[in-house]
PDB file of N, CA, C, O and CB in Angstrom:
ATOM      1  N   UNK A   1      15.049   1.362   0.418  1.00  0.00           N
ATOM      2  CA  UNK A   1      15.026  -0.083   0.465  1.00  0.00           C
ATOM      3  C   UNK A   1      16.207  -0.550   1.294  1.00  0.00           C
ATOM      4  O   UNK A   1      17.198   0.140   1.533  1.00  0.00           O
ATOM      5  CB  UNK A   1      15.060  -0.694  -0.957  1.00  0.00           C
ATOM      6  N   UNK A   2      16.056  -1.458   1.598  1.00  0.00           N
ATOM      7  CA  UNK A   2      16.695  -2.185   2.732  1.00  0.00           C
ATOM      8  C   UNK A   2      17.357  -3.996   2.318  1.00  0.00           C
ATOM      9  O   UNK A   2      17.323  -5.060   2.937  1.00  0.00           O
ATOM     10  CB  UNK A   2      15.328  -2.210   3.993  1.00  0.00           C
ATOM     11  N   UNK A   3      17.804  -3.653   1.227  1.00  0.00           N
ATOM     12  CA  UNK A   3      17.921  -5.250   0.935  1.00  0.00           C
ATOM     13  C   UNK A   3      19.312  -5.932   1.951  1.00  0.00           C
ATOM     14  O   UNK A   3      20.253  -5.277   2.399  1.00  0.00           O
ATOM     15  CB  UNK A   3      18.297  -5.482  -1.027  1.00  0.00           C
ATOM     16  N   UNK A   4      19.078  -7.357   2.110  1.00  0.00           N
ATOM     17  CA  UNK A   4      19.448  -8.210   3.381  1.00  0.00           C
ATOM     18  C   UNK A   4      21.010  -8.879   2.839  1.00  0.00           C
ATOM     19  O   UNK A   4      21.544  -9.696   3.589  1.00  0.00           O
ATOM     20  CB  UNK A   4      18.048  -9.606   3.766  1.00  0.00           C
ATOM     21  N   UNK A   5      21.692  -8.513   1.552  1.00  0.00           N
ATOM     22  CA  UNK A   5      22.671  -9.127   1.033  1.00  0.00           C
ATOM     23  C   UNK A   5      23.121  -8.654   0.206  1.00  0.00           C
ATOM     24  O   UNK A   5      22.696  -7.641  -0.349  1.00  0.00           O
ATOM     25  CB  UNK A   5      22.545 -10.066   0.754  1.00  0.00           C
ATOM     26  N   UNK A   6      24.122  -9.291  -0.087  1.00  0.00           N
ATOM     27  CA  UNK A   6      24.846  -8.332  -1.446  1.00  0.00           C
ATOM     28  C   UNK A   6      23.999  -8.691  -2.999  1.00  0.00           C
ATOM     29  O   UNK A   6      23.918  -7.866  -3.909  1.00  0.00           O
ATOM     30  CB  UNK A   6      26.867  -8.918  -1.699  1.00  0.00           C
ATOM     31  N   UNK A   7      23.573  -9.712  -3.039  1.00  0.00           N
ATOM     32  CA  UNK A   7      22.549 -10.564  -3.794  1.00  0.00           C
ATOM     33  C   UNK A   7      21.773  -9.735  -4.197  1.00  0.00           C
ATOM     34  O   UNK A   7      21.626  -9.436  -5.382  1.00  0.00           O
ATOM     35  CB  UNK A   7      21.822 -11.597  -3.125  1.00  0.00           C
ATOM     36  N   UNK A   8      20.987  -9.106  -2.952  1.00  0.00           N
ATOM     37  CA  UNK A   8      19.450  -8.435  -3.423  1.00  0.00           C
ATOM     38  C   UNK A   8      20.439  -7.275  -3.530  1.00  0.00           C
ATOM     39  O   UNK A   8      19.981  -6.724  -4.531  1.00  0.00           O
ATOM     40  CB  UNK A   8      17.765  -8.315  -2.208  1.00  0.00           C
ATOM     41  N   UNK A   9      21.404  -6.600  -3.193  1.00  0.00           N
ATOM     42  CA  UNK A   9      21.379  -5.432  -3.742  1.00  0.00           C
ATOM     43  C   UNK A   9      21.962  -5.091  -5.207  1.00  0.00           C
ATOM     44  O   UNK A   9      21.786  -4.063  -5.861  1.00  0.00           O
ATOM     45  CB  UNK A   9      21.937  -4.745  -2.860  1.00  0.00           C
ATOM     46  N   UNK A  10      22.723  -6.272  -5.547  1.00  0.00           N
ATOM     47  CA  UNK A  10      22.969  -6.359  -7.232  1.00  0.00           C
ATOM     48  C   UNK A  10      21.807  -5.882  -7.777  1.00  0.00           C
ATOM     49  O   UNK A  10      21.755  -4.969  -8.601  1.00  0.00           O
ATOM     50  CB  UNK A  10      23.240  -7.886  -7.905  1.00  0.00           C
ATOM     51  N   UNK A  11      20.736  -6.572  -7.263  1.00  0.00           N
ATOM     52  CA  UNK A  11      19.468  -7.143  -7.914  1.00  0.00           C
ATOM     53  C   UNK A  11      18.358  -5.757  -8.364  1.00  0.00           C
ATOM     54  O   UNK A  11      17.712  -5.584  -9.397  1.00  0.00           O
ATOM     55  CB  UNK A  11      18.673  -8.306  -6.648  1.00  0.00           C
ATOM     56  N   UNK A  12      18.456  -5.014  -7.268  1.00  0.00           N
ATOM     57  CA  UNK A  12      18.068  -3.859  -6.865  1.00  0.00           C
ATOM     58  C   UNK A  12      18.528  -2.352  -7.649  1.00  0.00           C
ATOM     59  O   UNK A  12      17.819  -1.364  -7.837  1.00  0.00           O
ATOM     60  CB  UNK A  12      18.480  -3.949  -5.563  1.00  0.00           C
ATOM     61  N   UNK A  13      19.970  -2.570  -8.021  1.00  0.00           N
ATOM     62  CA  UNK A  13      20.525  -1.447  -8.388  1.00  0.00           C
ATOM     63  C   UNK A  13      20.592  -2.003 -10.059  1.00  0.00           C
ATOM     64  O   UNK A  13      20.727  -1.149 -10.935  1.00  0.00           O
ATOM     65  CB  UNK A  13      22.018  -1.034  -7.469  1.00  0.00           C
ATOM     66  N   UNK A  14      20.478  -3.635 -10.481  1.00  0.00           N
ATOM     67  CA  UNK A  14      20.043  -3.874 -12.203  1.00  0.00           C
ATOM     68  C   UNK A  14      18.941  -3.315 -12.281  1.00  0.00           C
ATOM     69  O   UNK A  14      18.950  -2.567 -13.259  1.00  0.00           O
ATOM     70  CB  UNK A  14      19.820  -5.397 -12.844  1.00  0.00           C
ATOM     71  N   UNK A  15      17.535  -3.283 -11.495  1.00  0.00           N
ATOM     72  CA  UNK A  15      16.270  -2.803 -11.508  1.00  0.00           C
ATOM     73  C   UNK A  15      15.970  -1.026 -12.147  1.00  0.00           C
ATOM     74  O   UNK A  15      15.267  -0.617 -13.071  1.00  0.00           O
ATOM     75  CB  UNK A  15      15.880  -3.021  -9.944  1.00  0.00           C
ATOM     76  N   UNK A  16      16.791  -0.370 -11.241  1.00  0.00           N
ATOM     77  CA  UNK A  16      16.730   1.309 -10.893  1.00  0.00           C
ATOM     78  C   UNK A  16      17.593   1.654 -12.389  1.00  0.00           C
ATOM     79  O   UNK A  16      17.309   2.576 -13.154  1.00  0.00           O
ATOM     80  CB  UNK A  16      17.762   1.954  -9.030  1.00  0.00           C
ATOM     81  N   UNK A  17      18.815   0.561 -12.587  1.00  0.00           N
ATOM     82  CA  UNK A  17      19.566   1.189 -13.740  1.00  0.00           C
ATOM     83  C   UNK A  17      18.581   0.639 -15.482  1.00  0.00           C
ATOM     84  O   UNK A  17      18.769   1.090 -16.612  1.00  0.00           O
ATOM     85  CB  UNK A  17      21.532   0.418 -13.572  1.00  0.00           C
ATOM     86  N   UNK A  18      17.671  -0.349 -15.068  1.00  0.00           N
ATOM     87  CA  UNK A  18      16.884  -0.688 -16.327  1.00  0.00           C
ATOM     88  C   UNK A  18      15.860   0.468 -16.922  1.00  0.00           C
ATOM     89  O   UNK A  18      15.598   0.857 -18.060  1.00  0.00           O
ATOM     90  CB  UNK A  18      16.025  -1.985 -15.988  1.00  0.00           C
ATOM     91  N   UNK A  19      15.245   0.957 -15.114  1.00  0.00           N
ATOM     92  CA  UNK A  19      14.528   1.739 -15.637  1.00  0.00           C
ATOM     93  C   UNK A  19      14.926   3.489 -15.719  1.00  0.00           C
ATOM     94  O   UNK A  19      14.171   4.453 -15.848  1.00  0.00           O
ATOM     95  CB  UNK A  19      13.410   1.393 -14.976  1.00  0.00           C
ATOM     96  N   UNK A  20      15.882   3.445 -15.633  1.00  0.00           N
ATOM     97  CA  UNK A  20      16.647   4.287 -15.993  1.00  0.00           C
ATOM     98  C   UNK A  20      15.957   5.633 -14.169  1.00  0.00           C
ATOM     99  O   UNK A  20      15.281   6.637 -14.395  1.00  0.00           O
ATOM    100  CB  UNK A  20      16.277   4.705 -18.123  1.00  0.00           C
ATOM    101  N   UNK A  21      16.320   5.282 -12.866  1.00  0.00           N
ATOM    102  CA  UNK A  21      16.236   5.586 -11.893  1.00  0.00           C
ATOM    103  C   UNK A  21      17.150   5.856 -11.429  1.00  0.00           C
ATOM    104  O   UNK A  21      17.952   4.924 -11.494  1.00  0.00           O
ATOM    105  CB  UNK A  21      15.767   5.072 -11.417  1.00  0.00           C
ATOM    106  N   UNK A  22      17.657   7.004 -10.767  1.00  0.00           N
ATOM    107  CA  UNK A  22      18.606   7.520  -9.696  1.00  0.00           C
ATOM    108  C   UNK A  22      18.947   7.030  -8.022  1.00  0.00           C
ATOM    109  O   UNK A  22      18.262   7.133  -7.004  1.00  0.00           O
ATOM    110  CB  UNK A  22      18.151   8.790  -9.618  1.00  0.00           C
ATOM    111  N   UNK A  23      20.065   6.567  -8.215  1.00  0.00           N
ATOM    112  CA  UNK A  23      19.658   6.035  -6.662  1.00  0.00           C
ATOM    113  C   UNK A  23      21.175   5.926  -6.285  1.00  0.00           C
ATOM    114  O   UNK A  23      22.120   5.664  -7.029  1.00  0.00           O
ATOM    115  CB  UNK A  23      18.625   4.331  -6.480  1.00  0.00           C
ATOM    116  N   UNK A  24      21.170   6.194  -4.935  1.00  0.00           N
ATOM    117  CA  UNK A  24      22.707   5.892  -4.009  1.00  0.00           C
ATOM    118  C   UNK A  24      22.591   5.461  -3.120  1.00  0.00           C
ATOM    119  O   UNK A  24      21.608   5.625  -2.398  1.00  0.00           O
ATOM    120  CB  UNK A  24      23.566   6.814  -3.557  1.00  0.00           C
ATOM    121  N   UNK A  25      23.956   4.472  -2.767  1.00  0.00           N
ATOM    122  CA  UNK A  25      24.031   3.452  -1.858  1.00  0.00           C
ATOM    123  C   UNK A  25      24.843   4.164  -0.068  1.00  0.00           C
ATOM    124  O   UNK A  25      26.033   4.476  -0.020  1.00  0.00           O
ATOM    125  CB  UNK A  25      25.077   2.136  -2.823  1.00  0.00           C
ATOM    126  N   UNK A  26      24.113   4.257   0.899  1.00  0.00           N
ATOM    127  CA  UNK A  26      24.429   4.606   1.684  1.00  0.00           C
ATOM    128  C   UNK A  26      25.990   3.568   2.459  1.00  0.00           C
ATOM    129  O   UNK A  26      25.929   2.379   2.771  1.00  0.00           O
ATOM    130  CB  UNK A  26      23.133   4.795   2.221  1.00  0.00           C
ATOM    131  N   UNK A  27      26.809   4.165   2.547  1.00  0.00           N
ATOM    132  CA  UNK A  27      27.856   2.650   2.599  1.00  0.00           C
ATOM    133  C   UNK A  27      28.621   3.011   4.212  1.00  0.00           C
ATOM    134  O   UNK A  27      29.459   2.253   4.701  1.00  0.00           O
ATOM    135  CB  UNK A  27      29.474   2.556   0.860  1.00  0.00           C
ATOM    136  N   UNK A  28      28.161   4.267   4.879  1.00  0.00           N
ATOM    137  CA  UNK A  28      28.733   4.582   6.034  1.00  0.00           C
ATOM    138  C   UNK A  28      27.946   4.298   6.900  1.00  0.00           C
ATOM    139  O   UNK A  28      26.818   4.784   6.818  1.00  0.00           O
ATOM    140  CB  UNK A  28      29.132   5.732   6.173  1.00  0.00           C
ATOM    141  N   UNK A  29      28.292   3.382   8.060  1.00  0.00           N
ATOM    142  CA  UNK A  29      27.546   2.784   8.830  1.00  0.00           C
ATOM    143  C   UNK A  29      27.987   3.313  10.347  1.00  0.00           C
ATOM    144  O   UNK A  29      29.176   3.480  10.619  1.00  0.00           O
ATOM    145  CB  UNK A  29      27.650   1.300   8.523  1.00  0.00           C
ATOM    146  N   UNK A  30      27.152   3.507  11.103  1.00  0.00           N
ATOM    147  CA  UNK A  30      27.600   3.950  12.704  1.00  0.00           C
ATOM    148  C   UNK A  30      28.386   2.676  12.926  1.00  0.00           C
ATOM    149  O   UNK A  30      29.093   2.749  13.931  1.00  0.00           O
ATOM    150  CB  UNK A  30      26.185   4.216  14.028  1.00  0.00           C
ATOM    151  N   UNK A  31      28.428   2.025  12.554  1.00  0.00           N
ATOM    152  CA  UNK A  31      28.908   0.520  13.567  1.00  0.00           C
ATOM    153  C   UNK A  31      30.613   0.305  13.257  1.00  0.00           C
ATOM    154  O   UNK A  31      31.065   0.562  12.141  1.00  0.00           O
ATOM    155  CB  UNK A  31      27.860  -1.312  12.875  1.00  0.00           C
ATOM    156  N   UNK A  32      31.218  -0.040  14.031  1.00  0.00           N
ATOM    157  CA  UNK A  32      32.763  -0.508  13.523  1.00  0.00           C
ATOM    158  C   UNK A  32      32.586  -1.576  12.867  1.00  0.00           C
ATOM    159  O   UNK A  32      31.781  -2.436  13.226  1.00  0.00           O
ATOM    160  CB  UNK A  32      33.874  -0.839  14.599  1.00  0.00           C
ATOM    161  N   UNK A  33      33.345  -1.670  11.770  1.00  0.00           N
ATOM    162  CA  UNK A  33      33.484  -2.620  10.634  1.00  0.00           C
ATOM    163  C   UNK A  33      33.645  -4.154  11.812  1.00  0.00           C
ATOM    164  O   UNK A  33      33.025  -5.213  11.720  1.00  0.00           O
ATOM    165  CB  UNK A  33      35.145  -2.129   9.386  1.00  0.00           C
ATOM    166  N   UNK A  34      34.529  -3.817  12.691  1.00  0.00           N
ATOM    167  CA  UNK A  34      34.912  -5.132  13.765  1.00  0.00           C
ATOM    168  C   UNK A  34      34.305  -5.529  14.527  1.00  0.00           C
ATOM    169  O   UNK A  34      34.671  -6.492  15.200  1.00  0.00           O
ATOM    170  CB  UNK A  34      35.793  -5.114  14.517  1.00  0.00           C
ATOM    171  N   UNK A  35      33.063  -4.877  14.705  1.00  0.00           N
ATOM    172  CA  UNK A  35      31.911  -4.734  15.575  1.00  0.00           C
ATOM    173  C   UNK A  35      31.198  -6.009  14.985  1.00  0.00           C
ATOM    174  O   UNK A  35      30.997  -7.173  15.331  1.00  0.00           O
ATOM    175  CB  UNK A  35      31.044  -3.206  15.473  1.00  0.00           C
ATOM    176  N   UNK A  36      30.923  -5.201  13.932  1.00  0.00           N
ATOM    177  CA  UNK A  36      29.901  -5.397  12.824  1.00  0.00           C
ATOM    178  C   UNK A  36      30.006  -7.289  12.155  1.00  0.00           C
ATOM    179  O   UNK A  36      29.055  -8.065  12.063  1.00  0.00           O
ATOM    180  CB  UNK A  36      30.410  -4.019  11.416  1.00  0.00           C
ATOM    181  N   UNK A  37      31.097  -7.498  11.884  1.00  0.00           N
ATOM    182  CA  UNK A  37      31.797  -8.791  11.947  1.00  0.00           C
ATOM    183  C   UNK A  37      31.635  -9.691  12.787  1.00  0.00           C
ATOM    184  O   UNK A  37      31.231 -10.802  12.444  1.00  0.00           O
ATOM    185  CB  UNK A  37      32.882  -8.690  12.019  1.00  0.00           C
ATOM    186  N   UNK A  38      31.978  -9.322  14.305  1.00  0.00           N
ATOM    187  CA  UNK A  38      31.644 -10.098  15.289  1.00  0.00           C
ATOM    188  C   UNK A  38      30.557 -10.929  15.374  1.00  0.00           C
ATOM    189  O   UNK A  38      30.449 -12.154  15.430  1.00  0.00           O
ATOM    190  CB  UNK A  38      31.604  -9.482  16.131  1.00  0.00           C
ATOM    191  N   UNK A  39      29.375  -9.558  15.372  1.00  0.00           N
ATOM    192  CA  UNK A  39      27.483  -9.789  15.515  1.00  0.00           C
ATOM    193  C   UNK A  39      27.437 -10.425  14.436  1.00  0.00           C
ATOM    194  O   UNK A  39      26.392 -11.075  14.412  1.00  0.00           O
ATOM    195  CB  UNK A  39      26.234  -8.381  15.484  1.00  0.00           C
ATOM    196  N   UNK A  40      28.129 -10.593  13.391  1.00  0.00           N
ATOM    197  CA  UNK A  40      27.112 -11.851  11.638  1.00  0.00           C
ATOM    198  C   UNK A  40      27.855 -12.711  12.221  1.00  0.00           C
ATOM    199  O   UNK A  40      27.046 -13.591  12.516  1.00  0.00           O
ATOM    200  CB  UNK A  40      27.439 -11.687   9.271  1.00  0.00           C
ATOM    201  N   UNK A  41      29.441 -13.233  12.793  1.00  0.00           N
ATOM    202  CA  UNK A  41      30.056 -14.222  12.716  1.00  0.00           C
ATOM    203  C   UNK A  41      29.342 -15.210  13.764  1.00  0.00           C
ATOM    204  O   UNK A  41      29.523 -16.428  13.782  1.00  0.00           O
ATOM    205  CB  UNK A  41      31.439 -13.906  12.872  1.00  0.00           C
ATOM    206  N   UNK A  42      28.465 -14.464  14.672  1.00  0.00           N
ATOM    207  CA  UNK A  42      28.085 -14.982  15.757  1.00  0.00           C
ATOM    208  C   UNK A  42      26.273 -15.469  15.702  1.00  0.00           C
ATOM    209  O   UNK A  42      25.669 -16.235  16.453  1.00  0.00           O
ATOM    210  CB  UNK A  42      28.524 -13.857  16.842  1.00  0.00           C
ATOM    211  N   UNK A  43      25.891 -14.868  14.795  1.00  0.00           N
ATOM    212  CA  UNK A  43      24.593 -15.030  14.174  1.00  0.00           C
ATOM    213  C   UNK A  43      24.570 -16.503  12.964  1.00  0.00           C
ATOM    214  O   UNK A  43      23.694 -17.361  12.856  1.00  0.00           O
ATOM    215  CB  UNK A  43      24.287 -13.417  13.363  1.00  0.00           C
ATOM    216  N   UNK A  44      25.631 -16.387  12.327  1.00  0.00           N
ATOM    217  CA  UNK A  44      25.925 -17.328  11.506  1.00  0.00           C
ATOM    218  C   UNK A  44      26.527 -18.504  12.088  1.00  0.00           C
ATOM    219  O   UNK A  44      26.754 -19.337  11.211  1.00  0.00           O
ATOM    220  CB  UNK A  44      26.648 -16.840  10.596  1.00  0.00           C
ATOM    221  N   UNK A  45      26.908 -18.925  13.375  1.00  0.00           N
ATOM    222  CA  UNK A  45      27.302 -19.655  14.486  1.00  0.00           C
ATOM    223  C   UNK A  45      25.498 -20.153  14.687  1.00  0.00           C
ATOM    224  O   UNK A  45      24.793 -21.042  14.208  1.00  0.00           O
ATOM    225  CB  UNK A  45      28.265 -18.587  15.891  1.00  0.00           C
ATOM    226  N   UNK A  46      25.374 -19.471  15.273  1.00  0.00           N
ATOM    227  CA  UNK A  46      23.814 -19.867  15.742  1.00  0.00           C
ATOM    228  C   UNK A  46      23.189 -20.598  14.779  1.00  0.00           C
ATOM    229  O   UNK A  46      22.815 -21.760  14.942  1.00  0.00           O
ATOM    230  CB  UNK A  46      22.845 -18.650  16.009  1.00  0.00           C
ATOM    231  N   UNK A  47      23.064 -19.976  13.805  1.00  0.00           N
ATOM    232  CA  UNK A  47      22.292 -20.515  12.605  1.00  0.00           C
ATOM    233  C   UNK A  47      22.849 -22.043  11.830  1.00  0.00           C
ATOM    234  O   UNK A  47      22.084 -22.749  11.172  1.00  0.00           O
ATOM    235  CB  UNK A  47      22.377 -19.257  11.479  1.00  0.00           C
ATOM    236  N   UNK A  48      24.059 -22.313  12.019  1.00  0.00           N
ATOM    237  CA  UNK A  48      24.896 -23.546  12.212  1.00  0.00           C
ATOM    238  C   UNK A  48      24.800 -24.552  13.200  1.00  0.00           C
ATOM    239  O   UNK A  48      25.264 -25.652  13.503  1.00  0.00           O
ATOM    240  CB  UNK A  48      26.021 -23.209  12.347  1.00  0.00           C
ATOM    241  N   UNK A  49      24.152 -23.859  13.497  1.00  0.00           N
ATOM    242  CA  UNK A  49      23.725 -25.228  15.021  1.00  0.00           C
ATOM    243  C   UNK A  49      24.826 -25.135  16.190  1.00  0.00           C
ATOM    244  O   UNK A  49      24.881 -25.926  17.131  1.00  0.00           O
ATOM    245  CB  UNK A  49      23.905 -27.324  14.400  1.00  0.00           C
ATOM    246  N   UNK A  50      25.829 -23.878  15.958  1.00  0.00           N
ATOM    247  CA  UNK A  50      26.653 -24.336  16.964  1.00  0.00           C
ATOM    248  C   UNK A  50      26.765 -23.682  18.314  1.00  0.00           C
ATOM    249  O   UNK A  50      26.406 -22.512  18.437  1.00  0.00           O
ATOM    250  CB  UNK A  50      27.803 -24.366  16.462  1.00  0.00           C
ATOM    251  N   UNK A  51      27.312 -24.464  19.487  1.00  0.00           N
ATOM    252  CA  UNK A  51      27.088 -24.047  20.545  1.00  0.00           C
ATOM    253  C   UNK A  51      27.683 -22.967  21.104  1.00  0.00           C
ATOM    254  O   UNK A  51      28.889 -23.208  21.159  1.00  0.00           O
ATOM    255  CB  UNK A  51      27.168 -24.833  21.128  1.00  0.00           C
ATOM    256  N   UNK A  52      27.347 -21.490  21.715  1.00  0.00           N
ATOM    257  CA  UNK A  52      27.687 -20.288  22.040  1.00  0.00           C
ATOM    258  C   UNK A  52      28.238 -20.312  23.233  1.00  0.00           C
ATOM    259  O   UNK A  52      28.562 -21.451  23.570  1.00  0.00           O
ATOM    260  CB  UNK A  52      26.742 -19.461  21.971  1.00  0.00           C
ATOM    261  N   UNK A  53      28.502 -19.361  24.116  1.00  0.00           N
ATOM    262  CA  UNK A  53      29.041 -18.951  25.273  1.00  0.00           C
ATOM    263  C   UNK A  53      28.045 -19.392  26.266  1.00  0.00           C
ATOM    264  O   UNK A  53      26.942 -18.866  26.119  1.00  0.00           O
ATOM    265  CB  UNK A  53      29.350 -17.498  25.293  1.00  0.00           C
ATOM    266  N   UNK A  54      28.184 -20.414  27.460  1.00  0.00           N
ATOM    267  CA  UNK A  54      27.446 -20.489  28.233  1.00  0.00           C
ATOM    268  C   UNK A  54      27.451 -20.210  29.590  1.00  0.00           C
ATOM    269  O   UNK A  54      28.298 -20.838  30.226  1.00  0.00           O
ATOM    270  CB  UNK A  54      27.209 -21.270  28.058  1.00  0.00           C
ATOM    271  N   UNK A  55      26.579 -19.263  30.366  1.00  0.00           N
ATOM    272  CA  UNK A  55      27.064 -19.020  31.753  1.00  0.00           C
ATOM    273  C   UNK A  55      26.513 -20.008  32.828  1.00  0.00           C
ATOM    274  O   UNK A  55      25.486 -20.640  32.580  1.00  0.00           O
ATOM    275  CB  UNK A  55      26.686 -17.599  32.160  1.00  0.00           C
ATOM    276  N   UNK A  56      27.038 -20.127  33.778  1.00  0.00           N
ATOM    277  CA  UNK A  56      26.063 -20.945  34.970  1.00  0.00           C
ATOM    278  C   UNK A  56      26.180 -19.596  35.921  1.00  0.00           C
ATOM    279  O   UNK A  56      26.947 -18.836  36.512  1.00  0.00           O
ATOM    280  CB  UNK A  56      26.837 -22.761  35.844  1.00  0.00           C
ATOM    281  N   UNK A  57      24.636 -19.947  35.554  1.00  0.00           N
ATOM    282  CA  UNK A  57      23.349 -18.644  36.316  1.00  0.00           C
ATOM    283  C   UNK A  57      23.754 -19.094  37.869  1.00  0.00           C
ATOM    284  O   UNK A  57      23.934 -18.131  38.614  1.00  0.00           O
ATOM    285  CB  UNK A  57      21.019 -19.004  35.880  1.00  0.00           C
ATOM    286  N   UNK A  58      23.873 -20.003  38.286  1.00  0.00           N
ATOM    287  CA  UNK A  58      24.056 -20.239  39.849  1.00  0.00           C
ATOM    288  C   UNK A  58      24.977 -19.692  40.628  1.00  0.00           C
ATOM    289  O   UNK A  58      24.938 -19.575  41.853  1.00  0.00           O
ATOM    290  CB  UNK A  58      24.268 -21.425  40.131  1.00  0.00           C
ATOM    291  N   UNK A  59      26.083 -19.248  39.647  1.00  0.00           N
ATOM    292  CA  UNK A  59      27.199 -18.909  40.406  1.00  0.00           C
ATOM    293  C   UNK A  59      27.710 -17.403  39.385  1.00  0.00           C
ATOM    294  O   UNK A  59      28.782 -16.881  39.080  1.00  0.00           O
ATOM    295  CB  UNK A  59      28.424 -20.421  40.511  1.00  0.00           C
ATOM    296  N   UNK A  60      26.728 -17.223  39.207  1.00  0.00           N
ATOM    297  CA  UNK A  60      26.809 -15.690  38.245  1.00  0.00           C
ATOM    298  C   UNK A  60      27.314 -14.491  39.192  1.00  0.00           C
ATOM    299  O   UNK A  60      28.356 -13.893  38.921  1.00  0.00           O
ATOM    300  CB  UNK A  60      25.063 -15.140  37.580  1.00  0.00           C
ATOM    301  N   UNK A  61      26.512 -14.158  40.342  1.00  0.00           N
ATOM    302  CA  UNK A  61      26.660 -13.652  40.906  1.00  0.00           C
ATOM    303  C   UNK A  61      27.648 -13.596  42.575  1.00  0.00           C
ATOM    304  O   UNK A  61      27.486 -12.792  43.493  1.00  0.00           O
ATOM    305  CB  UNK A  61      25.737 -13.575  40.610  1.00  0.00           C
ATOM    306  N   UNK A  62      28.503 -14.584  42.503  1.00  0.00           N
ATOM    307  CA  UNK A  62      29.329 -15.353  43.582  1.00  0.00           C
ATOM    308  C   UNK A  62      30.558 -14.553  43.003  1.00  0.00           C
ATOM    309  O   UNK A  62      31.681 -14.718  43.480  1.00  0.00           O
ATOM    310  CB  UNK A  62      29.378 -17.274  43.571  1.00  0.00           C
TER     311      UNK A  62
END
């Protein structure tokens, strides 16, 4: 399972421990922790309505 937050994974690991299920949380990720930060801080920007990095395509290549 693949849950999207810390939320669903509370939620997930009350489930497995009710029914009395074995399960471990994979917590090592290829990605740098600073990496990793960047891409949500910048996703969560977006999702805020706010305005990102903008290039002018006209003179991109000048």
């Amino acid at each position: 399972m693949h849950p999207q937050n810390k939320e669903q994974l509370a939620a997930l690991k009350a489930v497995a421990k009710a029914l009395k299920v074995t399960f471990e949380t994979d917590k090592n990720s290829p990605y740098d922790p600073a990496f990793v930060a960047k891409i949500l801080a910048g996703e969560k920007a977006k999702n805020d309505g706010e305005k990102g990095l903008r290039v002018d395509v006209e003179n991109l290549w000048k």
